[in-house]
PDB file of N, CA, C, O and CB in Angstrom:
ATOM      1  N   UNK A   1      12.443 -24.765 121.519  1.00  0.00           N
ATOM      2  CA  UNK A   1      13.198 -25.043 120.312  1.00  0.00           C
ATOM      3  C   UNK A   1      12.606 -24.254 119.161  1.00  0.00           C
ATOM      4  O   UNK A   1      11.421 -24.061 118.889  1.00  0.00           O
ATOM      5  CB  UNK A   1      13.205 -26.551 119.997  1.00  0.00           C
ATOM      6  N   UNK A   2      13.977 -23.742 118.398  1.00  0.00           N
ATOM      7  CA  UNK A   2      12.810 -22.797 117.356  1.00  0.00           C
ATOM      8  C   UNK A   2      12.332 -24.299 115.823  1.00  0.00           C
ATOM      9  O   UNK A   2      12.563 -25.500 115.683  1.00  0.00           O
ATOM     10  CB  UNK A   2      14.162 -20.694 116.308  1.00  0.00           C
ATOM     11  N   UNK A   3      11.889 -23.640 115.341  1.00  0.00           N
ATOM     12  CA  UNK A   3      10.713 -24.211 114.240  1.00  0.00           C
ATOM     13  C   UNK A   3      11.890 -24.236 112.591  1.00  0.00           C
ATOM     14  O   UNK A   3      12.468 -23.385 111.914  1.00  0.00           O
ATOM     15  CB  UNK A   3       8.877 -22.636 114.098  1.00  0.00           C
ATOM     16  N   UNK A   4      11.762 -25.499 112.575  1.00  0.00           N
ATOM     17  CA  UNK A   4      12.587 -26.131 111.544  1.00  0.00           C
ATOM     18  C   UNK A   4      12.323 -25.216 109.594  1.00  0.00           C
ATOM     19  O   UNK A   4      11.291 -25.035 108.947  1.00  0.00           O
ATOM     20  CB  UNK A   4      11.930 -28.082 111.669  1.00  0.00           C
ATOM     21  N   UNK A   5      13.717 -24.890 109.294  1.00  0.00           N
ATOM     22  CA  UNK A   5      13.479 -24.485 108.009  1.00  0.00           C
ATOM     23  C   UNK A   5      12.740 -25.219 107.064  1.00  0.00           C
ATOM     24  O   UNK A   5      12.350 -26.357 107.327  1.00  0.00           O
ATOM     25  CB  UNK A   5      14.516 -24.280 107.513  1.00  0.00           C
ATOM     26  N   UNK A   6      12.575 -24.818 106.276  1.00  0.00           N
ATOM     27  CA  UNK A   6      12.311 -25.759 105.392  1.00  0.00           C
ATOM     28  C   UNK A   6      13.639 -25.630 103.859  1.00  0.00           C
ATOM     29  O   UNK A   6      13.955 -24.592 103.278  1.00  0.00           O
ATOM     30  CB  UNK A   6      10.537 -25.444 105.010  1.00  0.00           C
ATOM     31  N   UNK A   7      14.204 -27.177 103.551  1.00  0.00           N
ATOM     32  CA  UNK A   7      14.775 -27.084 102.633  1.00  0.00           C
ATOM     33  C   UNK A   7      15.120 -26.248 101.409  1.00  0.00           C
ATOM     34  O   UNK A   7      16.176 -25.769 100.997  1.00  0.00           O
ATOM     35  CB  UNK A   7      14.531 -27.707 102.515  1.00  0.00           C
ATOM     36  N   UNK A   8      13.430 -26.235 100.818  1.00  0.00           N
ATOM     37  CA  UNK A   8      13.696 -25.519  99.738  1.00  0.00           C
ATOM     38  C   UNK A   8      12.611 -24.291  99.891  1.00  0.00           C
ATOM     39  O   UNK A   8      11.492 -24.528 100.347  1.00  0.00           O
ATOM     40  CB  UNK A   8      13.597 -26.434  98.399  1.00  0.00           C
ATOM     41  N   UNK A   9      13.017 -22.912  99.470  1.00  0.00           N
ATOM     42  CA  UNK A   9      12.142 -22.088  99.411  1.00  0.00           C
ATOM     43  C   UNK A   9      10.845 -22.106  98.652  1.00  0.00           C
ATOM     44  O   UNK A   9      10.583 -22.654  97.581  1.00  0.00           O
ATOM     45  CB  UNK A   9      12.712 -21.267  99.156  1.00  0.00           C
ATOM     46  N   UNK A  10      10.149 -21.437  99.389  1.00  0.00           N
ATOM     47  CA  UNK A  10       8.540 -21.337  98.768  1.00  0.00           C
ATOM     48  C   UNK A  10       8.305 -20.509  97.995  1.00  0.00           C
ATOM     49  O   UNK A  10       8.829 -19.422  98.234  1.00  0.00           O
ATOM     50  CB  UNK A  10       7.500 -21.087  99.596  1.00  0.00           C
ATOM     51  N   UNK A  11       7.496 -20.607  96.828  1.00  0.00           N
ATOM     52  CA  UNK A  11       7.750 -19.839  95.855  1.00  0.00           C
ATOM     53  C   UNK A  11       6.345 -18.790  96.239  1.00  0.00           C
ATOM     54  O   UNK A  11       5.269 -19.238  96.635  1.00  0.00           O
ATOM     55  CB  UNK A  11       7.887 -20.708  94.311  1.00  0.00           C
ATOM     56  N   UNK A  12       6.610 -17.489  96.044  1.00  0.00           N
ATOM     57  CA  UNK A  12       5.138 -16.692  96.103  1.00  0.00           C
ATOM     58  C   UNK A  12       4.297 -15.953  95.648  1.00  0.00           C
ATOM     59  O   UNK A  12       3.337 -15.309  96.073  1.00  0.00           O
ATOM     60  CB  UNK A  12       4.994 -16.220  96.625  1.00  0.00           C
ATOM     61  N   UNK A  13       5.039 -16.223  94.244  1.00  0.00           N
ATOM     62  CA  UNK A  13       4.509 -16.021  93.002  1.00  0.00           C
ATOM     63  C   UNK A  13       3.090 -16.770  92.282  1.00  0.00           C
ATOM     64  O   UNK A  13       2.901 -17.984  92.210  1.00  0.00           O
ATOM     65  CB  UNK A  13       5.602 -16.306  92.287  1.00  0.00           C
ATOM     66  N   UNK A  14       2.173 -15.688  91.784  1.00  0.00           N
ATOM     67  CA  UNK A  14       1.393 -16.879  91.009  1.00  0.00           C
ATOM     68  C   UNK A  14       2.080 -17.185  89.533  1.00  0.00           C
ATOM     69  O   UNK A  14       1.486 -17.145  88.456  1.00  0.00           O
ATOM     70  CB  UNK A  14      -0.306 -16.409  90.750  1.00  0.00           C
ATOM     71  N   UNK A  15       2.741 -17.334  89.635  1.00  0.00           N
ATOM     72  CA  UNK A  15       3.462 -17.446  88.074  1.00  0.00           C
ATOM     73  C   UNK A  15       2.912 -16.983  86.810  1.00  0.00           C
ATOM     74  O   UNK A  15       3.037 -17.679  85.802  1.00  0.00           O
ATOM     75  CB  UNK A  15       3.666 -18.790  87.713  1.00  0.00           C
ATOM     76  N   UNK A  16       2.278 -15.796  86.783  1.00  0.00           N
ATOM     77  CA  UNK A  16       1.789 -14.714  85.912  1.00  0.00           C
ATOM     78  C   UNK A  16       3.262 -14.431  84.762  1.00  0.00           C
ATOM     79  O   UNK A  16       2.923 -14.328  83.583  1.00  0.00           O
ATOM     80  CB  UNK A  16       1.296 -13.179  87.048  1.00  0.00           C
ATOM     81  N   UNK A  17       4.239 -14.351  84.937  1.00  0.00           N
ATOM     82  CA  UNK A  17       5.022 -13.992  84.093  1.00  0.00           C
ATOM     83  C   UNK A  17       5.639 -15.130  83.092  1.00  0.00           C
ATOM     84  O   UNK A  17       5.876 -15.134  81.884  1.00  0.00           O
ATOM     85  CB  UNK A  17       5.902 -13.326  84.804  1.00  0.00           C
ATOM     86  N   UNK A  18       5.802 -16.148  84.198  1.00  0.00           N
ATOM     87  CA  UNK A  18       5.956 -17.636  83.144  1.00  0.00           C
ATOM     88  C   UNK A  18       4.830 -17.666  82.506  1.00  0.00           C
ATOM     89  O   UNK A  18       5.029 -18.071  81.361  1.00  0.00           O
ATOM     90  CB  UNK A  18       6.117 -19.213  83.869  1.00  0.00           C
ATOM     91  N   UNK A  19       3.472 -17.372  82.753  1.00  0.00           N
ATOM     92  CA  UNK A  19       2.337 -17.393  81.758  1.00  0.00           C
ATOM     93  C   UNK A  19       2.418 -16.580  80.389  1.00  0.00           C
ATOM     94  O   UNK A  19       2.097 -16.972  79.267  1.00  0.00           O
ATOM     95  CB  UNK A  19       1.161 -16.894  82.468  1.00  0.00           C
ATOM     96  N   UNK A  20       2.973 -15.246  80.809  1.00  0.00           N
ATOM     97  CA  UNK A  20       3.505 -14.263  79.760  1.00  0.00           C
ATOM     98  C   UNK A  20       4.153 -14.918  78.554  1.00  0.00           C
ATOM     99  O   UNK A  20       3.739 -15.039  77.401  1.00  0.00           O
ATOM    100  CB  UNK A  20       4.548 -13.327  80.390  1.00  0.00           C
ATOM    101  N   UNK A  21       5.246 -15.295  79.114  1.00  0.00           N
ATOM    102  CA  UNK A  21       6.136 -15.823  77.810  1.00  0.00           C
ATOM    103  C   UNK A  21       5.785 -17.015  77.493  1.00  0.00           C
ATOM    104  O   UNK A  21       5.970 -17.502  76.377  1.00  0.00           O
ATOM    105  CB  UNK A  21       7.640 -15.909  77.967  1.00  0.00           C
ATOM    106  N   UNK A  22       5.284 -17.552  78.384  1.00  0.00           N
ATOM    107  CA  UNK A  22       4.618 -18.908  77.733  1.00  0.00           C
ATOM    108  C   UNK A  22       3.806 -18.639  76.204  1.00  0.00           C
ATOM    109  O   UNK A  22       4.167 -19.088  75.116  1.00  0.00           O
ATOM    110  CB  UNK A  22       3.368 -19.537  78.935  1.00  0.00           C
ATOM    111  N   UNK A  23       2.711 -17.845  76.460  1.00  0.00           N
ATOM    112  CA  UNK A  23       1.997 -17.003  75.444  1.00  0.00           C
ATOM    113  C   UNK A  23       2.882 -16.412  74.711  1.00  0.00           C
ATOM    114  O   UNK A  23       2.847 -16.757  73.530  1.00  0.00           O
ATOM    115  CB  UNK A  23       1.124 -16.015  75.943  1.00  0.00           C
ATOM    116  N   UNK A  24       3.892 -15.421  75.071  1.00  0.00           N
ATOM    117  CA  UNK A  24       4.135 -15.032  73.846  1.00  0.00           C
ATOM    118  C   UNK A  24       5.336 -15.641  72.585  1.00  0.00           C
ATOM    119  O   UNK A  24       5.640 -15.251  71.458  1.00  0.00           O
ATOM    120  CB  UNK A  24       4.344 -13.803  74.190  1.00  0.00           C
ATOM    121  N   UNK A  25       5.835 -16.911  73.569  1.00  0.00           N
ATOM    122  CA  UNK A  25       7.068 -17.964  72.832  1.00  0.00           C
ATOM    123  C   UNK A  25       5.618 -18.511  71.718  1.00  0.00           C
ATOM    124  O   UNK A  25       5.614 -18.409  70.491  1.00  0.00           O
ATOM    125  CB  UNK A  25       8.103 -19.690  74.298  1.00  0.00           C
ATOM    126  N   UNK A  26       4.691 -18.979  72.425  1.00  0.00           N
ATOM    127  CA  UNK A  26       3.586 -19.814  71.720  1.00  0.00           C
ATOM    128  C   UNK A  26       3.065 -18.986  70.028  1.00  0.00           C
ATOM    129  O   UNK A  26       2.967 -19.541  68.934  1.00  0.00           O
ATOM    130  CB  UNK A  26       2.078 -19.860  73.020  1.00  0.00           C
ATOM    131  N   UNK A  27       2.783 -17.334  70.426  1.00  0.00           N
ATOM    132  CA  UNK A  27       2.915 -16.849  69.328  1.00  0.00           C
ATOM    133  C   UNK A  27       3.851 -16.291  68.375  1.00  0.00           C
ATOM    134  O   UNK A  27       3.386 -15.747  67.374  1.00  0.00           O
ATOM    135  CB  UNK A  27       2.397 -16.350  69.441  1.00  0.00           C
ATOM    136  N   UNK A  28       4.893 -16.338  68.514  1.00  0.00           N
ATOM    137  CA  UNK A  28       6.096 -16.288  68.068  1.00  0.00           C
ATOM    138  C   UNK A  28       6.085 -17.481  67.174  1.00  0.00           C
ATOM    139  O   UNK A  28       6.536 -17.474  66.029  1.00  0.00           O
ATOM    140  CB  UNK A  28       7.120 -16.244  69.134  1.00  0.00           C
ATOM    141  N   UNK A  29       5.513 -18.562  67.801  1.00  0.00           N
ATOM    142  CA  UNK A  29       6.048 -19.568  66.852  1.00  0.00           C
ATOM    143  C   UNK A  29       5.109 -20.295  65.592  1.00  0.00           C
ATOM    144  O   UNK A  29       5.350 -20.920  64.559  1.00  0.00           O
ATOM    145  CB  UNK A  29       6.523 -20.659  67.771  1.00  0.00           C
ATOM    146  N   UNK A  30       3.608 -19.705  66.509  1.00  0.00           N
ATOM    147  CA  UNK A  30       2.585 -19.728  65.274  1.00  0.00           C
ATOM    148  C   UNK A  30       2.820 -18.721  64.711  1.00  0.00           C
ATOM    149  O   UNK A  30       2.230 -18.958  63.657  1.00  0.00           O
ATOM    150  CB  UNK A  30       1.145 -19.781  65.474  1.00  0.00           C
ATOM    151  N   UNK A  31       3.271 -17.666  64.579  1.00  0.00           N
ATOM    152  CA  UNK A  31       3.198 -16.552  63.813  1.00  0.00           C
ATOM    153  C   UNK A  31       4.754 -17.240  62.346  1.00  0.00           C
ATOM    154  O   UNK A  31       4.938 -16.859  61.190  1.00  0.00           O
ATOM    155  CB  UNK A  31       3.576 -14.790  65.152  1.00  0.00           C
ATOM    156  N   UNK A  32       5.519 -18.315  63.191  1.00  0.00           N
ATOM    157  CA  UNK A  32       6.248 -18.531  62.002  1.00  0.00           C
ATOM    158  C   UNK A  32       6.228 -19.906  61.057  1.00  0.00           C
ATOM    159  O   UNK A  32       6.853 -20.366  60.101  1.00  0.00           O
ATOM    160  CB  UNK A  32       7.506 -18.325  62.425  1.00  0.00           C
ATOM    161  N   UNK A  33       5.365 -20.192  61.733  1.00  0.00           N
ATOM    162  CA  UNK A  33       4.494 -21.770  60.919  1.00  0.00           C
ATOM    163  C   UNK A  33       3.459 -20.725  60.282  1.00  0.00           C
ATOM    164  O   UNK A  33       3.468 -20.903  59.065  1.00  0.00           O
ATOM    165  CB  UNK A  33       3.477 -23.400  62.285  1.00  0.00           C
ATOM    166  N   UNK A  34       2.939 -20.127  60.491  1.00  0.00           N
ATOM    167  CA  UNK A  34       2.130 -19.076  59.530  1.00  0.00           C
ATOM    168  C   UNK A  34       2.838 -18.684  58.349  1.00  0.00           C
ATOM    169  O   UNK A  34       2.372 -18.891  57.228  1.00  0.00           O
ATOM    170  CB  UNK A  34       1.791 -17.739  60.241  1.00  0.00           C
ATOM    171  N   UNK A  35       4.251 -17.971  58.600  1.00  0.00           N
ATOM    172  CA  UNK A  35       4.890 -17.536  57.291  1.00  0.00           C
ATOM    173  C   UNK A  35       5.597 -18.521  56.848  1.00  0.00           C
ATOM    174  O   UNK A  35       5.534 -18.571  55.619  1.00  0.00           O
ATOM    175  CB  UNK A  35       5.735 -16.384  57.333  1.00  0.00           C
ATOM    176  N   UNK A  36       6.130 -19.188  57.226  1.00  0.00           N
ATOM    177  CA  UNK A  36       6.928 -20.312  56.075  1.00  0.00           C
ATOM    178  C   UNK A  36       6.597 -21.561  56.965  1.00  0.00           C
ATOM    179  O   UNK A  36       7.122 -22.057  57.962  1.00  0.00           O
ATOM    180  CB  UNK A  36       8.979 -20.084  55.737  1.00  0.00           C
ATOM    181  N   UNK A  37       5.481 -21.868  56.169  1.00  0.00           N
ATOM    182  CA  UNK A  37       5.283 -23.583  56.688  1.00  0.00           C
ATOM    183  C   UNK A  37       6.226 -24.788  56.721  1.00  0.00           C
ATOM    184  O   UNK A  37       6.708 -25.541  57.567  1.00  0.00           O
ATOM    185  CB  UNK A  37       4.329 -24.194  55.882  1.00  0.00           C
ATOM    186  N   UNK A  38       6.263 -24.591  55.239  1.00  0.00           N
ATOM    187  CA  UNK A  38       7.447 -25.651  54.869  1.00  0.00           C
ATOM    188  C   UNK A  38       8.920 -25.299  55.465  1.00  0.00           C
ATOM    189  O   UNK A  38       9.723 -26.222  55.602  1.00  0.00           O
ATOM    190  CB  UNK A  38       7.617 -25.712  53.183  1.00  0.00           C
ATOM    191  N   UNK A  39       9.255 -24.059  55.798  1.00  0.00           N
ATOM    192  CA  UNK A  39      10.528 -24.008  56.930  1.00  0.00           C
ATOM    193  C   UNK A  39      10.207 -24.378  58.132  1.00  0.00           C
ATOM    194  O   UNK A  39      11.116 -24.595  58.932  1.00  0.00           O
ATOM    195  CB  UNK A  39      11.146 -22.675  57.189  1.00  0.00           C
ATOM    196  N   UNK A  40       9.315 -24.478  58.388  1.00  0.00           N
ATOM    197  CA  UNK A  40       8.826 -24.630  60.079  1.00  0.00           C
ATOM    198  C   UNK A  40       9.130 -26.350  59.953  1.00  0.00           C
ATOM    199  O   UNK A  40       9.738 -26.997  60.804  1.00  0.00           O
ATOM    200  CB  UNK A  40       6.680 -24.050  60.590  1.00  0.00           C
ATOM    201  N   UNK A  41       8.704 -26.756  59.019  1.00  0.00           N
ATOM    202  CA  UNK A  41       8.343 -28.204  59.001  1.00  0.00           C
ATOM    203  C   UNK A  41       9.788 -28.834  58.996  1.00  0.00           C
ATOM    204  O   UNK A  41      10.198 -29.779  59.669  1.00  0.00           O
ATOM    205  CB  UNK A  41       7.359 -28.669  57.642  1.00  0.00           C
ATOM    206  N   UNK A  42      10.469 -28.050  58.043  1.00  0.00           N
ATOM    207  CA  UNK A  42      11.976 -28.543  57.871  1.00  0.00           C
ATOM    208  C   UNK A  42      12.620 -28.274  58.738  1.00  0.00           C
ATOM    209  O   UNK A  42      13.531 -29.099  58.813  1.00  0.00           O
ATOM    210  CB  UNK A  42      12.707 -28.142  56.883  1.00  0.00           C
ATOM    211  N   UNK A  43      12.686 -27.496  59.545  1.00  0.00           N
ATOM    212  CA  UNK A  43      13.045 -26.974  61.402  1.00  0.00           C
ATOM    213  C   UNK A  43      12.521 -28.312  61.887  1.00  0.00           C
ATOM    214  O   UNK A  43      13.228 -29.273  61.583  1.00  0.00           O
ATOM    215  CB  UNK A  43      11.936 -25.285  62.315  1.00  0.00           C
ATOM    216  N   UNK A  44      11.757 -28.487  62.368  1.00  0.00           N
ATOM    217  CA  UNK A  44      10.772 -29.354  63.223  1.00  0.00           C
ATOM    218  C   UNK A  44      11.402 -30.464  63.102  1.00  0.00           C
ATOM    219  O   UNK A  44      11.992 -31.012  64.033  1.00  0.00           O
ATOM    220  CB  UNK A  44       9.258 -29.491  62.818  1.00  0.00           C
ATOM    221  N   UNK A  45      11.312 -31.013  61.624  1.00  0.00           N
ATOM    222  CA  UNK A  45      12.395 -32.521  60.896  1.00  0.00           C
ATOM    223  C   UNK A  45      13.825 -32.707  61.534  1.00  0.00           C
ATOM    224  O   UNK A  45      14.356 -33.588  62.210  1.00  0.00           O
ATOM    225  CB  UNK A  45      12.876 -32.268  58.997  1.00  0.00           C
ATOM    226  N   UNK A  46      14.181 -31.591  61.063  1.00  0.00           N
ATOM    227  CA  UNK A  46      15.845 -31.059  61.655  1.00  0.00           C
ATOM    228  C   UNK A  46      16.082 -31.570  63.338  1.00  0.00           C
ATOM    229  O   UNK A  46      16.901 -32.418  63.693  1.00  0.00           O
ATOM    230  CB  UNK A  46      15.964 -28.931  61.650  1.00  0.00           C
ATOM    231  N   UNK A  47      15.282 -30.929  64.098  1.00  0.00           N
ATOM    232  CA  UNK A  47      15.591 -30.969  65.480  1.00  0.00           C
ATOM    233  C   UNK A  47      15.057 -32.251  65.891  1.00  0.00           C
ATOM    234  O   UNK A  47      15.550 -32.760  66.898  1.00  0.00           O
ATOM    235  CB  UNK A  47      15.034 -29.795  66.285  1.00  0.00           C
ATOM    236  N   UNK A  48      13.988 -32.946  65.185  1.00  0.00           N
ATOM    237  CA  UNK A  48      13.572 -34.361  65.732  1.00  0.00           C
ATOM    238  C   UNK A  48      14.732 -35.171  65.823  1.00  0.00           C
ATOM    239  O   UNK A  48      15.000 -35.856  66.811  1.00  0.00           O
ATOM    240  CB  UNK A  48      12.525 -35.118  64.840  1.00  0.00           C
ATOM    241  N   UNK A  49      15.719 -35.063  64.352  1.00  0.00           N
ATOM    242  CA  UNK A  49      16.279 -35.780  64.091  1.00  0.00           C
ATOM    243  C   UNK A  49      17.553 -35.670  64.847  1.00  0.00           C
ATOM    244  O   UNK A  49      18.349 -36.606  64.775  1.00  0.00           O
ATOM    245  CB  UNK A  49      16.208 -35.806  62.966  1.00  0.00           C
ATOM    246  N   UNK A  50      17.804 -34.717  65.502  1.00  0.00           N
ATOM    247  CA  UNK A  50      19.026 -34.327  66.071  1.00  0.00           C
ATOM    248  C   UNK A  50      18.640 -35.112  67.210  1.00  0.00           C
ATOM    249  O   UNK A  50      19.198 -36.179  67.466  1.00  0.00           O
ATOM    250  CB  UNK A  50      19.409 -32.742  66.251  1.00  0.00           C
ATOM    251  N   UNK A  51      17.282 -34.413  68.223  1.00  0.00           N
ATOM    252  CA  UNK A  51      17.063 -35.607  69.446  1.00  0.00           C
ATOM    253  C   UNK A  51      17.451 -36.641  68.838  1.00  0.00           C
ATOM    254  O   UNK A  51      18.568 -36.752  68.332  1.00  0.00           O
ATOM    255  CB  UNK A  51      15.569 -35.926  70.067  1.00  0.00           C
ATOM    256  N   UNK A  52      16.890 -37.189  68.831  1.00  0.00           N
ATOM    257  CA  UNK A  52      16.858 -38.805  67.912  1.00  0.00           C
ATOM    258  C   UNK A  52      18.303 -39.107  68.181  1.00  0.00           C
ATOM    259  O   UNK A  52      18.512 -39.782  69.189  1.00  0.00           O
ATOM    260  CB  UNK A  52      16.474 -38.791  65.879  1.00  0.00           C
ATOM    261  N   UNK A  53      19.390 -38.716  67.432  1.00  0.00           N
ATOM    262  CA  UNK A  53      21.118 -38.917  67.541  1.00  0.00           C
ATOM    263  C   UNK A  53      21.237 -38.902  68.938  1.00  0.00           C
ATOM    264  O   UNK A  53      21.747 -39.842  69.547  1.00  0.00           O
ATOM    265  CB  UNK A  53      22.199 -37.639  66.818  1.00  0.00           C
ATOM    266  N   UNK A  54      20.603 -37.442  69.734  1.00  0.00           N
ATOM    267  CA  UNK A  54      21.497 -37.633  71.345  1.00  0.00           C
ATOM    268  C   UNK A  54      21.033 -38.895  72.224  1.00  0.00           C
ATOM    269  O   UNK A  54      21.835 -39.471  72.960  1.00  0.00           O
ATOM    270  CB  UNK A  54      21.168 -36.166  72.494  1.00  0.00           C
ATOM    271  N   UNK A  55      19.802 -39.258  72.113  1.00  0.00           N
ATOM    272  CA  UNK A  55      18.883 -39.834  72.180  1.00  0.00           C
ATOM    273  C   UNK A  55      19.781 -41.307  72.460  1.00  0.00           C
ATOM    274  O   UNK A  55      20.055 -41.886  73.512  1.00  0.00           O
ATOM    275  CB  UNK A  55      17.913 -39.550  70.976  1.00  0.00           C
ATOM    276  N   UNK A  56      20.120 -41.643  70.930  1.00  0.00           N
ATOM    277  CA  UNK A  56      21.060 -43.050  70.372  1.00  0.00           C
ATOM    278  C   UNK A  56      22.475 -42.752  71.259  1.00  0.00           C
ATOM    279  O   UNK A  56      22.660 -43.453  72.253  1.00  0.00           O
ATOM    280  CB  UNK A  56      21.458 -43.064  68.252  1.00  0.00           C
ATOM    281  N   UNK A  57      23.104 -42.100  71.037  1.00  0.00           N
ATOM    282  CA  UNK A  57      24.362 -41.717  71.544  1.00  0.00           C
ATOM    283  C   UNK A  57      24.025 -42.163  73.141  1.00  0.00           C
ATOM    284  O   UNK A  57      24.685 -43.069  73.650  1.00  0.00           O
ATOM    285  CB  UNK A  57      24.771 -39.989  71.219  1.00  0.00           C
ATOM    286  N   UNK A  58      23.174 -41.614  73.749  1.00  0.00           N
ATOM    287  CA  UNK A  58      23.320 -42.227  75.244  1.00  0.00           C
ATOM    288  C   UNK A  58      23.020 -43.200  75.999  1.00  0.00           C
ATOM    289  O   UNK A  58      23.224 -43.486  77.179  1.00  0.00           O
ATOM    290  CB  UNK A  58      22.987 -41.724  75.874  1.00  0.00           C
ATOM    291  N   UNK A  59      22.114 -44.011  74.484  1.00  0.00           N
ATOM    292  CA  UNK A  59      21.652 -45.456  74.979  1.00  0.00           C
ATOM    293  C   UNK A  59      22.819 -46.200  74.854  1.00  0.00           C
ATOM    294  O   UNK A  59      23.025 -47.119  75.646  1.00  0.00           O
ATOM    295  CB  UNK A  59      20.439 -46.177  74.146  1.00  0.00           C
ATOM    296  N   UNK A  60      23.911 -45.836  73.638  1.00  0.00           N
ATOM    297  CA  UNK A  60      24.550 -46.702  73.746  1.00  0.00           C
ATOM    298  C   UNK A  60      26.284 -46.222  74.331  1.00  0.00           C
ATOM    299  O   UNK A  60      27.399 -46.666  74.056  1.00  0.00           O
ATOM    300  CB  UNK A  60      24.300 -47.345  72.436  1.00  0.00           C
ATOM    301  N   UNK A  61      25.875 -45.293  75.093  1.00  0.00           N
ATOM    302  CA  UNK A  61      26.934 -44.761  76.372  1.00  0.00           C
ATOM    303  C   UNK A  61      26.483 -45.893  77.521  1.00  0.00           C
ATOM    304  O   UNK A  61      27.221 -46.784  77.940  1.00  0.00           O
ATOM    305  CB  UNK A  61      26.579 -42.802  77.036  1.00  0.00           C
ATOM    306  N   UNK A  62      25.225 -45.674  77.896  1.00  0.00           N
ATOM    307  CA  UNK A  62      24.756 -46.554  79.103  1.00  0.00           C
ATOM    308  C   UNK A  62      24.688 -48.430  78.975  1.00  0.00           C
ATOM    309  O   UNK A  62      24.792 -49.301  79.839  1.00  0.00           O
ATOM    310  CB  UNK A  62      23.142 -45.957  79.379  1.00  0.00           C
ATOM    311  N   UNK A  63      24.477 -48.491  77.544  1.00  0.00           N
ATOM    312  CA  UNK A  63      24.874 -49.645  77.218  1.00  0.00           C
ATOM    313  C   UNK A  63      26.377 -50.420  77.464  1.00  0.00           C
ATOM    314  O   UNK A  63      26.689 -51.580  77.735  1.00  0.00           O
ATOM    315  CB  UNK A  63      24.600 -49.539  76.069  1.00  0.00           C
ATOM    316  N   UNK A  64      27.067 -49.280  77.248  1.00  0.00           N
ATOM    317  CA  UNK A  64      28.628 -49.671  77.112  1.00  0.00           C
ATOM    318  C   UNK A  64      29.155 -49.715  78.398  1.00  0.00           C
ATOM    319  O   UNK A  64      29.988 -50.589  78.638  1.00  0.00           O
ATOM    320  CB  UNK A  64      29.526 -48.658  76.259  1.00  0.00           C
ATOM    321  N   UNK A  65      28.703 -48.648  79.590  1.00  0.00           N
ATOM    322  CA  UNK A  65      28.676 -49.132  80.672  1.00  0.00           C
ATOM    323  C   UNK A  65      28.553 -49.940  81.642  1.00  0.00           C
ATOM    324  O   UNK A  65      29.131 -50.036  82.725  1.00  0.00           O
ATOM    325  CB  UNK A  65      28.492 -48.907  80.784  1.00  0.00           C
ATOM    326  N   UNK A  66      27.287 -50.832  80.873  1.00  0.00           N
ATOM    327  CA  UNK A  66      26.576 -51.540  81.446  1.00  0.00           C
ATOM    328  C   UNK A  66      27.471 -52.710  81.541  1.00  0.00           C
ATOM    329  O   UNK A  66      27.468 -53.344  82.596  1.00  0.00           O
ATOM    330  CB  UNK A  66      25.336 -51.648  80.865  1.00  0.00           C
ATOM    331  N   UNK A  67      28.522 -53.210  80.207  1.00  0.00           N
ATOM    332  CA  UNK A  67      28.819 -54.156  80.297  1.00  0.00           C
ATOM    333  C   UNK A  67      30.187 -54.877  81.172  1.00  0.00           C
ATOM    334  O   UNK A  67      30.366 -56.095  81.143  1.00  0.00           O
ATOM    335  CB  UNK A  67      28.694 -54.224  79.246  1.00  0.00           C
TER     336      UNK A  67
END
C-alpha cells in the first residue's frame, strides 16, 4: 500500500521573508510615530474605535441570534 498524503502541505521555508517585512512594516511605522506623533496617536484612537463598533455590531448580531 503506498504511504498516506498528508492533508496540508509542508511548508519549507524558514520564513526569512515574512521576517523581512515584518521589520520593515515595523519601521515604517516607527519612522511615522517619529514624524507626527500626535497623527499617529489620532490614527491609533481612530482605528481602536472603529474595532470597538465591529466588535459591538457582532455581539449583538450573535445576541440576536441567540434568541
Amino acid at each position: 500500500m503506498g504511504r498516506k498524503q498528508a492533508m496540508m502541505p509542508m511548508m519549507n521555508g524558514s520564513g526569512a521573508g515574512r521576517r523581512v517585512v515584518g521589520v520593515l512594516v515595523g519601521l515604517v511605522l516607527l519612522g511615522l510615530v517619529l514624524r507626527d506623533p500626535v497623527g499617529a496617536a489620532g490614527t491609533v484612537r481612530q482605528a481602536a474605535s472603529w474595532v470597538g463598533s465591529v466588535l459591538d455590531a457582532l455581539t449583538s448580531f450573535g445576541s440576536t441570534l441567540a434568541k
